[in-house]
Backbone as JSON, one array per atom type, in Angstrom:
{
  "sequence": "XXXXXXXXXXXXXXXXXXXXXXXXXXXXXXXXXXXXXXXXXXXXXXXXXXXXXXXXXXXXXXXXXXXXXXXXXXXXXXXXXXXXXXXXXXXXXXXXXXXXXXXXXXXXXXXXXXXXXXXXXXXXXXXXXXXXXXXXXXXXXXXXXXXXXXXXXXXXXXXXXXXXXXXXXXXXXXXXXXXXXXXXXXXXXXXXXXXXXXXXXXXXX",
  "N": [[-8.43, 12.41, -74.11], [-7.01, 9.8, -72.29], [-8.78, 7.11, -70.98], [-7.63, 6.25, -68.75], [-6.03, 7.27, -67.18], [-3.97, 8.33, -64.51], [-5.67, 8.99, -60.91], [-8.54, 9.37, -61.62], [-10.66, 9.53, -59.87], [-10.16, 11.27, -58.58], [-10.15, 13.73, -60.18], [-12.77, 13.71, -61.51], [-14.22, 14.21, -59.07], [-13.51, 16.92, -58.89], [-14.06, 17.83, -61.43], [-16.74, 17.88, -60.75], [-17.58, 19.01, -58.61], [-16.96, 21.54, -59.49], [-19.02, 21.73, -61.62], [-21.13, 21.95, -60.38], [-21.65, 23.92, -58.6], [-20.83, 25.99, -60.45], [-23.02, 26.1, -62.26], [-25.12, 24.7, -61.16], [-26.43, 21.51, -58.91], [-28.88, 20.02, -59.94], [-28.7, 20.62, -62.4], [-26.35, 19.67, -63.86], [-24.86, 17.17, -65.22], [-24.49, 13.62, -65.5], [-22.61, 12.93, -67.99], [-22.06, 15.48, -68.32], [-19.93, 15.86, -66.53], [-17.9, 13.97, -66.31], [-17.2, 14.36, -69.16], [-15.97, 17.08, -68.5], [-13.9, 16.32, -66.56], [-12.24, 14.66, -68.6], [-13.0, 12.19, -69.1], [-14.63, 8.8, -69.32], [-18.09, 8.19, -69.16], [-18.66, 5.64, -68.45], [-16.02, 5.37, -67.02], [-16.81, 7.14, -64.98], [-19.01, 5.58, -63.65], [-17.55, 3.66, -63.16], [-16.43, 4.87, -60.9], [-18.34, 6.56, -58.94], [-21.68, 5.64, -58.11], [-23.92, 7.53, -58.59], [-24.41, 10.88, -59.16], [-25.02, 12.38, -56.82], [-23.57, 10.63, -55.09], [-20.89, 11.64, -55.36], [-20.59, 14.0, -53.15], [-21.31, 12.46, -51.12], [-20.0, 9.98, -50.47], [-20.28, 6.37, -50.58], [-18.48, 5.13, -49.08], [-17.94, 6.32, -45.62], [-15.74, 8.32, -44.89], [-14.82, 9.47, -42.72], [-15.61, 7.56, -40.67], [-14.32, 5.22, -39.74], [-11.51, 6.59, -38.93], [-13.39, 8.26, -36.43], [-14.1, 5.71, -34.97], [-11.72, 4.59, -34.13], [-10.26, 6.15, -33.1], [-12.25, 6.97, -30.71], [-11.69, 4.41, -28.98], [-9.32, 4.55, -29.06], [-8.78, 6.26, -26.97], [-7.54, 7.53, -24.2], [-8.08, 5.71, -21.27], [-9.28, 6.96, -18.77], [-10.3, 9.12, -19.33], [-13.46, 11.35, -19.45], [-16.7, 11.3, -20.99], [-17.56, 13.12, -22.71], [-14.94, 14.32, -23.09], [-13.35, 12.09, -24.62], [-15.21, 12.11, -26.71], [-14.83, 14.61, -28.12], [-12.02, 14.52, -28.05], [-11.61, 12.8, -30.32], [-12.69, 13.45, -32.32], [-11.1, 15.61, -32.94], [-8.52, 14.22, -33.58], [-9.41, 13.27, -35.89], [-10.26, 15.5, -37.47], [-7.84, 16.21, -39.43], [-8.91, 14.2, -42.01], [-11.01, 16.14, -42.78], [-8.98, 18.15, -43.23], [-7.12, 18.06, -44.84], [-8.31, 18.28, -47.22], [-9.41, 20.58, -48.02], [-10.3, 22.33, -49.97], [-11.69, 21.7, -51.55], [-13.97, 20.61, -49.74], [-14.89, 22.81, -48.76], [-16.12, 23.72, -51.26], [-17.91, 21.35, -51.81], [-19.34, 21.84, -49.55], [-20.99, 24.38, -49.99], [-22.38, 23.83, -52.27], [-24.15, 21.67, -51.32], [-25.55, 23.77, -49.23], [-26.83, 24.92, -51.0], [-29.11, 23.33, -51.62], [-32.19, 22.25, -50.49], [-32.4, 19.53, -50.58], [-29.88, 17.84, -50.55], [-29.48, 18.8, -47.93], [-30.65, 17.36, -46.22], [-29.69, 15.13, -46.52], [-27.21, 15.39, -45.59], [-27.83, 16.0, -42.89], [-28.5, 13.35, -42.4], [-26.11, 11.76, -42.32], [-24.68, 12.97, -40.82], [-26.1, 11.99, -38.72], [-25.4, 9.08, -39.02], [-22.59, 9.18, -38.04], [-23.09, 9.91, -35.05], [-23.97, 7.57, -34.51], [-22.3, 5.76, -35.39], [-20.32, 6.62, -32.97], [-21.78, 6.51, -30.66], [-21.66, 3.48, -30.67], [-19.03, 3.23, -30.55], [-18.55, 4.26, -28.04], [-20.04, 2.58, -26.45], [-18.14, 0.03, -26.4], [-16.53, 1.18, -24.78], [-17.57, 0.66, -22.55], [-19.77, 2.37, -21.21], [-22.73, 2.73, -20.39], [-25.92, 2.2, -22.46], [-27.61, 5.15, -22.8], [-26.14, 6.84, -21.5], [-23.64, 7.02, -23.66], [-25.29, 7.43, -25.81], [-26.24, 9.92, -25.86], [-23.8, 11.61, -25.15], [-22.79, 11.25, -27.06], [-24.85, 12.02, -29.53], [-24.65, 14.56, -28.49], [-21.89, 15.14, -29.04], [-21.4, 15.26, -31.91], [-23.38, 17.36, -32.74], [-22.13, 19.55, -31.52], [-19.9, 19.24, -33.18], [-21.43, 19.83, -35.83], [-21.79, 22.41, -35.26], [-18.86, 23.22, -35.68], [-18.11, 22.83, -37.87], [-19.0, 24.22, -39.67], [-18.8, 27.01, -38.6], [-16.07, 26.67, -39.54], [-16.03, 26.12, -42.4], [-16.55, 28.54, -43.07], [-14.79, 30.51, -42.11], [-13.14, 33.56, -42.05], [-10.59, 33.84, -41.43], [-9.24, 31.39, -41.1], [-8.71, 29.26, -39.36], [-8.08, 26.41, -37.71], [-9.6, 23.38, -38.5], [-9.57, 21.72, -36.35], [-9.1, 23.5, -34.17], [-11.95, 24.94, -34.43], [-13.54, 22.78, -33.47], [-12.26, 22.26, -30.51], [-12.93, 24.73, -29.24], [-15.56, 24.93, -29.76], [-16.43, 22.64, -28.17], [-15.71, 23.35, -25.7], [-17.55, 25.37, -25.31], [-19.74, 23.96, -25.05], [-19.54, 22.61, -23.26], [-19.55, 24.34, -21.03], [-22.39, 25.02, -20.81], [-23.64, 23.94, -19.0], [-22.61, 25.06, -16.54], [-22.45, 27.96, -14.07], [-20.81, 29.99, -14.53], [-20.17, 33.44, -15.17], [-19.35, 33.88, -17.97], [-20.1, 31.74, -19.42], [-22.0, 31.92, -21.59], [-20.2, 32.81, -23.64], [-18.1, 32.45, -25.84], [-14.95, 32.07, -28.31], [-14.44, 34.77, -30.18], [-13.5, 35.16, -32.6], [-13.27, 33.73, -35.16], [-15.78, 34.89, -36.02], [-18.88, 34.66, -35.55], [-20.9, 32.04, -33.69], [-23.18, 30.25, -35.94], [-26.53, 28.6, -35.9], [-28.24, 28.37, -37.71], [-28.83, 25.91, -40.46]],
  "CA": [[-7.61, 12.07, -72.95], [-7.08, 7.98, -72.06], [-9.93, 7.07, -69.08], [-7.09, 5.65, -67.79], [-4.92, 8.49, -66.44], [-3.89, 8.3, -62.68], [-6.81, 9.81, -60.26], [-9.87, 9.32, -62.16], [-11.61, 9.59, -59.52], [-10.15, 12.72, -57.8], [-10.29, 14.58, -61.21], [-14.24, 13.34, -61.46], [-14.68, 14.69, -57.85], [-13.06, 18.38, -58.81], [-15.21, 18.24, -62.04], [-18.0, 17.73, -60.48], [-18.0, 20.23, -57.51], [-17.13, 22.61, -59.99], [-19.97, 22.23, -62.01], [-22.39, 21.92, -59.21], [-21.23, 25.46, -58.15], [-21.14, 27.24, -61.08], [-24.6, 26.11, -62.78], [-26.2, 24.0, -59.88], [-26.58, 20.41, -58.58], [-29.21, 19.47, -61.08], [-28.67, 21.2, -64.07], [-25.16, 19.03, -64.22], [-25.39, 15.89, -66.09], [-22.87, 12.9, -65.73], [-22.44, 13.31, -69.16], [-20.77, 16.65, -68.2], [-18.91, 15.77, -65.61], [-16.75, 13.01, -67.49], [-16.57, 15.39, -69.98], [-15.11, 17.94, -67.97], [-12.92, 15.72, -66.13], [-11.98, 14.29, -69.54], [-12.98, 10.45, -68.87], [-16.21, 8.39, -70.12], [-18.98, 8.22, -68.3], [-17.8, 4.59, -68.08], [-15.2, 5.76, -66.11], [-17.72, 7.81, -63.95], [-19.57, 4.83, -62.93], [-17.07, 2.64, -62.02], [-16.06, 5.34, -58.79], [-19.56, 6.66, -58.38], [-23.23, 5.42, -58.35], [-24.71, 8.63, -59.51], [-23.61, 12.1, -59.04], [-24.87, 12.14, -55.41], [-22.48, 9.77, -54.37], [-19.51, 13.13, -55.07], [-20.55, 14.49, -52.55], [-22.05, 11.43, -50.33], [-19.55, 8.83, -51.1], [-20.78, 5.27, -49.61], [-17.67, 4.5, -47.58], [-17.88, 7.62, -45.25], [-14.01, 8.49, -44.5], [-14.94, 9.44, -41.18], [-16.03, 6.41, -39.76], [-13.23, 4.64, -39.2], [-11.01, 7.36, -38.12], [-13.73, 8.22, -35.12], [-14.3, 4.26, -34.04], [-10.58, 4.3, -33.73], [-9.9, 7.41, -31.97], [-12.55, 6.74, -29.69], [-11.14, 3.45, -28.99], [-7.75, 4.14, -28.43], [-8.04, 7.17, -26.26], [-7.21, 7.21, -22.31], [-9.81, 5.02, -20.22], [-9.94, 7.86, -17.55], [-11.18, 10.06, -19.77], [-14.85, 11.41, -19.2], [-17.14, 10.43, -22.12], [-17.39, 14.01, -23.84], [-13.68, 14.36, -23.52], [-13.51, 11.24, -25.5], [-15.66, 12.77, -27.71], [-13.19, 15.52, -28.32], [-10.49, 13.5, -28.94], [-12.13, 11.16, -31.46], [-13.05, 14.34, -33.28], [-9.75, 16.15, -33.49], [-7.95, 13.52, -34.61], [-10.26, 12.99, -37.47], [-9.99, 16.7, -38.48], [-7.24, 15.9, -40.99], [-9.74, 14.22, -42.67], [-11.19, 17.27, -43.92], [-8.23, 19.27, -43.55], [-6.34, 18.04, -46.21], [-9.16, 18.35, -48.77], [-9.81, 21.94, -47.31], [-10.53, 23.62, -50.93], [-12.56, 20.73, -51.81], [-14.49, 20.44, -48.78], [-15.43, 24.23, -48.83], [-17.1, 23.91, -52.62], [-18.92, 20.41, -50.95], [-20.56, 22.49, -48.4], [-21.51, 25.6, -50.79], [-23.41, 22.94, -53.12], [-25.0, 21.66, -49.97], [-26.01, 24.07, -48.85], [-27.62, 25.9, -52.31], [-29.94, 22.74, -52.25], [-32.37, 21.73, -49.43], [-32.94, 17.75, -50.52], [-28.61, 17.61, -50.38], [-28.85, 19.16, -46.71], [-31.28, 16.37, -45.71], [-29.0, 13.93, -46.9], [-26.14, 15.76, -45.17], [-28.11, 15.2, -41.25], [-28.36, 12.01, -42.35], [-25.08, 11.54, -42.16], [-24.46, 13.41, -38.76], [-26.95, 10.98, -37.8], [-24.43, 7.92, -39.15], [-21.69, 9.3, -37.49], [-23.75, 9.59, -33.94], [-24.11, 6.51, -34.43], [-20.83, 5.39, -35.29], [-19.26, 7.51, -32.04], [-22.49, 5.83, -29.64], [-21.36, 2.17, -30.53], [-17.68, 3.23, -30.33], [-18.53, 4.4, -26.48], [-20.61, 1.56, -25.75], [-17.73, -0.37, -26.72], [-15.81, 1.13, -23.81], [-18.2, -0.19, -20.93], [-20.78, 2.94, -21.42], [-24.12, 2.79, -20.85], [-26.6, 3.03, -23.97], [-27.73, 6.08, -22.79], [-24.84, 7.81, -21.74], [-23.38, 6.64, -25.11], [-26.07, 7.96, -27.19], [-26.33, 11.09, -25.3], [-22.39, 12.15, -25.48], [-22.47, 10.68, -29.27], [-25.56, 13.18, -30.18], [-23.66, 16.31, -28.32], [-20.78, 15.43, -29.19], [-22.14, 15.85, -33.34], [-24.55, 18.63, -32.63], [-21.26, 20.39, -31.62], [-18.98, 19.27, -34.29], [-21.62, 20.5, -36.91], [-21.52, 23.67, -35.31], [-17.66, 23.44, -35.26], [-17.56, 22.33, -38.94], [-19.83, 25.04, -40.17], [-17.54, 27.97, -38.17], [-14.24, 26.41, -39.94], [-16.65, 26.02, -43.6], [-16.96, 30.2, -43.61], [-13.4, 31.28, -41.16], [-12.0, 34.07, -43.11], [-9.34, 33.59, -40.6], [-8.43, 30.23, -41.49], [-8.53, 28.28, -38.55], [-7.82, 24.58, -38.31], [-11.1, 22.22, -37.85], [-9.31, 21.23, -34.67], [-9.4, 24.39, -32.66], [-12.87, 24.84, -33.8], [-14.05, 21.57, -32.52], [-12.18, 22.41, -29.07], [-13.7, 25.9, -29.06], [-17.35, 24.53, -29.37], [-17.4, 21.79, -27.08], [-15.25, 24.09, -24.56], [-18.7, 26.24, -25.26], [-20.77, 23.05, -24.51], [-19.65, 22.46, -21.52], [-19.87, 25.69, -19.99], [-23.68, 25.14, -20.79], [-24.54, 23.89, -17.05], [-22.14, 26.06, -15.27], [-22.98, 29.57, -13.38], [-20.06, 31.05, -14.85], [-20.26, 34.84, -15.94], [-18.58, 33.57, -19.38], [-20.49, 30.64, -19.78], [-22.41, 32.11, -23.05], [-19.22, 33.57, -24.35], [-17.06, 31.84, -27.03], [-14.01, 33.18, -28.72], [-15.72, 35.06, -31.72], [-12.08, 35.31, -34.09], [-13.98, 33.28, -36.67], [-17.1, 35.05, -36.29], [-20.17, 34.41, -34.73], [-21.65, 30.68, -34.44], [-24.39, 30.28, -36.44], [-27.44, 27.61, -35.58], [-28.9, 27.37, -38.97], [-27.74, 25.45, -41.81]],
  "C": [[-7.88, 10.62, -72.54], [-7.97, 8.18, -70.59], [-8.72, 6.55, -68.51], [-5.77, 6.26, -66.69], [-4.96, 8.4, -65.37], [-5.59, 9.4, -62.38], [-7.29, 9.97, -61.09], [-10.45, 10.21, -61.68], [-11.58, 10.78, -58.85], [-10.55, 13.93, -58.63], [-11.92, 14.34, -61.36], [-14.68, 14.14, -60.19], [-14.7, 15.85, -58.2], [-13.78, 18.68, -60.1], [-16.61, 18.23, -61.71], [-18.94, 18.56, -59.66], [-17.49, 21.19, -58.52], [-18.03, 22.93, -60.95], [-21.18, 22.52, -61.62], [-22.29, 23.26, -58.55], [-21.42, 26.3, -59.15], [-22.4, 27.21, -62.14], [-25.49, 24.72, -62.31], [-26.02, 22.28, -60.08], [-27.7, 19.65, -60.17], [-29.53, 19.68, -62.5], [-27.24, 20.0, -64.46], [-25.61, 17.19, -64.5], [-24.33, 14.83, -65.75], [-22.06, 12.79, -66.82], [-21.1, 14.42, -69.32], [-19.37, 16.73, -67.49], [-18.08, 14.9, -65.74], [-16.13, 13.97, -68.45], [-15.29, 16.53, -69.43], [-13.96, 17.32, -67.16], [-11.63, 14.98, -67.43], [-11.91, 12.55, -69.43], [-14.42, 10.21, -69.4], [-16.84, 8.36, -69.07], [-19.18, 6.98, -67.67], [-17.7, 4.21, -66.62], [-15.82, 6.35, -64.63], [-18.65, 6.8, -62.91], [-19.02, 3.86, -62.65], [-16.24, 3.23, -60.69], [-17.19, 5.62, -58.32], [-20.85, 6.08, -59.07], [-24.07, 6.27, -58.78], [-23.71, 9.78, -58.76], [-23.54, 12.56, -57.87], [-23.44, 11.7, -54.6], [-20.85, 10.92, -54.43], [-19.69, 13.29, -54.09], [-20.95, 13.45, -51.26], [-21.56, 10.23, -50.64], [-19.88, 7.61, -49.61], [-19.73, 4.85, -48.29], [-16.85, 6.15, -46.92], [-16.15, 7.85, -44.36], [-13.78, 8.75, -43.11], [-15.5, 8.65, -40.37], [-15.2, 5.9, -39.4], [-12.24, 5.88, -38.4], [-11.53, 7.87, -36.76], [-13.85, 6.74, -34.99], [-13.14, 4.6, -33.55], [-10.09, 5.23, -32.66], [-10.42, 7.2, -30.63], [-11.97, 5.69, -28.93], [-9.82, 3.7, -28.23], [-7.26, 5.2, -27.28], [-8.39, 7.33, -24.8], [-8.54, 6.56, -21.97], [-10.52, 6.09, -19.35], [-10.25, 9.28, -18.43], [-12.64, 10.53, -19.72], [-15.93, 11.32, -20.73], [-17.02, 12.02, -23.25], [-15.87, 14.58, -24.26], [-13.06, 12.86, -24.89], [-13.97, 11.59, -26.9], [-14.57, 13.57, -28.62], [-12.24, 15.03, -28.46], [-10.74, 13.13, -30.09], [-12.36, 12.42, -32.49], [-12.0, 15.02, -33.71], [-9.16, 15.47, -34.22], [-8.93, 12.87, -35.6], [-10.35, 13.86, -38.28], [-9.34, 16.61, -39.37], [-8.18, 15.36, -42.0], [-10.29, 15.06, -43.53], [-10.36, 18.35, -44.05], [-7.15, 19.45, -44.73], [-6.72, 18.22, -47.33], [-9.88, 19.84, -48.46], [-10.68, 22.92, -48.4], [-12.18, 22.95, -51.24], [-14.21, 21.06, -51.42], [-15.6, 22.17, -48.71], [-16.26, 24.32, -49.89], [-18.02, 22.78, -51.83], [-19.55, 21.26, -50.27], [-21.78, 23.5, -49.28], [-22.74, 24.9, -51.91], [-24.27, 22.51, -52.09], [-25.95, 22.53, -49.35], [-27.42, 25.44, -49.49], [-28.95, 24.86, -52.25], [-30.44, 21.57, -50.64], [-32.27, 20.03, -49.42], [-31.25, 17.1, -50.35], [-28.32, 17.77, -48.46], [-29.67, 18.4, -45.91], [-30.7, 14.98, -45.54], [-27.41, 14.1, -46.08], [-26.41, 15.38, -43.51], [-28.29, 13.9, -41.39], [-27.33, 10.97, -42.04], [-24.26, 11.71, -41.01], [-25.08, 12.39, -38.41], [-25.92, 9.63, -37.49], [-23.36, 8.04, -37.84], [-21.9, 9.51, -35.91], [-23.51, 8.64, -33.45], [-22.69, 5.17, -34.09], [-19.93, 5.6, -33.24], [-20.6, 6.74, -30.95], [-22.15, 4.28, -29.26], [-19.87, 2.22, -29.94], [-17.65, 3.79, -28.64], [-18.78, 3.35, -25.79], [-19.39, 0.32, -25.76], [-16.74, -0.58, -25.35], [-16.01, 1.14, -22.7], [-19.54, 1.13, -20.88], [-21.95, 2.23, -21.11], [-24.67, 3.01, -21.47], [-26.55, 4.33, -23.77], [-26.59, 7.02, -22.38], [-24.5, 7.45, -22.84], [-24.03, 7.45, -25.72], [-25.96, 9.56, -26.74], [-25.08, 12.17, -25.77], [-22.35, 11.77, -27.05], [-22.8, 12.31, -30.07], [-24.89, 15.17, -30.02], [-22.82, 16.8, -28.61], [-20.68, 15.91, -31.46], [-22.42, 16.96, -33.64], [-22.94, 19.63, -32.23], [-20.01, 20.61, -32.9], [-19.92, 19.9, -35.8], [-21.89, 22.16, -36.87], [-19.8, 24.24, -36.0], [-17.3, 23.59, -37.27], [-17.85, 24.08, -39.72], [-19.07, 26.88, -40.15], [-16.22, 27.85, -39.22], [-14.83, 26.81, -41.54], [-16.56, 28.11, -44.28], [-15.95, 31.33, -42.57], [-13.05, 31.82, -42.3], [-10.58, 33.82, -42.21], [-8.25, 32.36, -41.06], [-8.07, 29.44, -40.1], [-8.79, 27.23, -38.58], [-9.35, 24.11, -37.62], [-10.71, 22.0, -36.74], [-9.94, 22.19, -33.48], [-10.5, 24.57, -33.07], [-13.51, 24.25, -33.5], [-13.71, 21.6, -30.78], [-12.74, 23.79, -28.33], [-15.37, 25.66, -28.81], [-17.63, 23.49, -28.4], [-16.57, 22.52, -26.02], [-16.57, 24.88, -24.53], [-20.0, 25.06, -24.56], [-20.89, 22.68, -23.42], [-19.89, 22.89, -20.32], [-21.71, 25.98, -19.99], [-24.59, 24.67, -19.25], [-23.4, 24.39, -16.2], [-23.08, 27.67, -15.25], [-22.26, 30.43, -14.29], [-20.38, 31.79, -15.61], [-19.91, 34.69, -17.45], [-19.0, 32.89, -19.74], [-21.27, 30.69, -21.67], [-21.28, 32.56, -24.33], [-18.6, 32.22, -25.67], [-15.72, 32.9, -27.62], [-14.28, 33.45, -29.75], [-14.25, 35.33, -32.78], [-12.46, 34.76, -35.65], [-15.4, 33.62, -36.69], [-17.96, 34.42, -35.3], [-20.85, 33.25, -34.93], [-23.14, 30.75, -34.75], [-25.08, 28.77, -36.33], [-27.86, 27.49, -36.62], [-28.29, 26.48, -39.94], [-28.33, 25.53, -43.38]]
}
């Protein structure tokens, strides 16, 4: 097959999570994963840096989409509503690569030194969403504060959508978990509740 066939690099991606799934992260060789894509290994290293980089590609797709969101959405908004914005509209992001995205996690999460490398990345994106507050007259600490909660909820949110037999969109469960976050310093009788349709949120990873 010519290395030079449209989408290399998408066909490299879908060989790659499929061999990382069906006989593990480091049993798979780059070797194989050209192979199976049908390109050289060449080919393999001029989209990725090693085999990592599939799943951990350097220019993280969700960075730009939250700066911007945060950025562009209402002033009189309160900072975790902000949050919530900046995160919905970034859901497409992984909603269009939905099948994808679902094998990514399942490799992830077969292999602890991948799921170290995965908070590392929550961390980025913290980060990302703390500057993009501070940006809009914030205080560090408020900033960092709403950044970290506003994360710590989306990797609950992600995690819910990662294992919905239901099939619900990343959106509603990003507005489902920080609607749960918020109710964390009220009185209200409901305050522990959530809407359980996709199951029960789970804290580990």
């Amino acid at each position: 097959m010519s290395r030079w066939k449209p989408d290399a690099r998408g066909r490299l991606e879908k060989a790659a999570l499929d061999l990382y799934n069906n006989q593990g992260f480091d049993a798979t060789t780059v070797t194989e994963i050209a192979t199976h894509a049908g390109v050289t290994e060449r080919t393999f290293y001029r989209h990725f840096a090693d085999k990592r980089e599939v799943l951990f590609p350097g220019d993280n797709p969700l960075i730009a989409p939250l700066a911007n969101a945060t950025a562009a959405a209402p002033a009189a908004l309160p900072p975790l509503e902000v949050i919530a914005h900046a995160l919905t509209e970034a859901a497409p992001v992984f909603e269009e690569r939905e099948d994808l995205i679902r094998q990514r996690q399942a490799v992830i999460a077969a292999n602890p030194e991948l799921q170290e490398r995965e908070l590392a990345k929550l961390a980025a994106l913290a980060s990302t969403l703390a500057h993009a507050l501070r940006e809009r007259g914030l205080e560090t600490i408020t900033a960092v504060l709403a950044a970290e909660i506003g994360i710590a909820a989306f990797k609950v949110a992600f995690e819910r959508w990662v294992n919905d037999p239901g099939r619900h969109t990343l959106a509603q469960h990003i507005r489902e978990t920080l609607d749960t976050t918020r109710r964390l310093t009220t009185t209200d009788e409901h305050a522990a509740t959530t809407d359980d349709s996709a199951g029960p949120i789970r804290l580990d990873s």
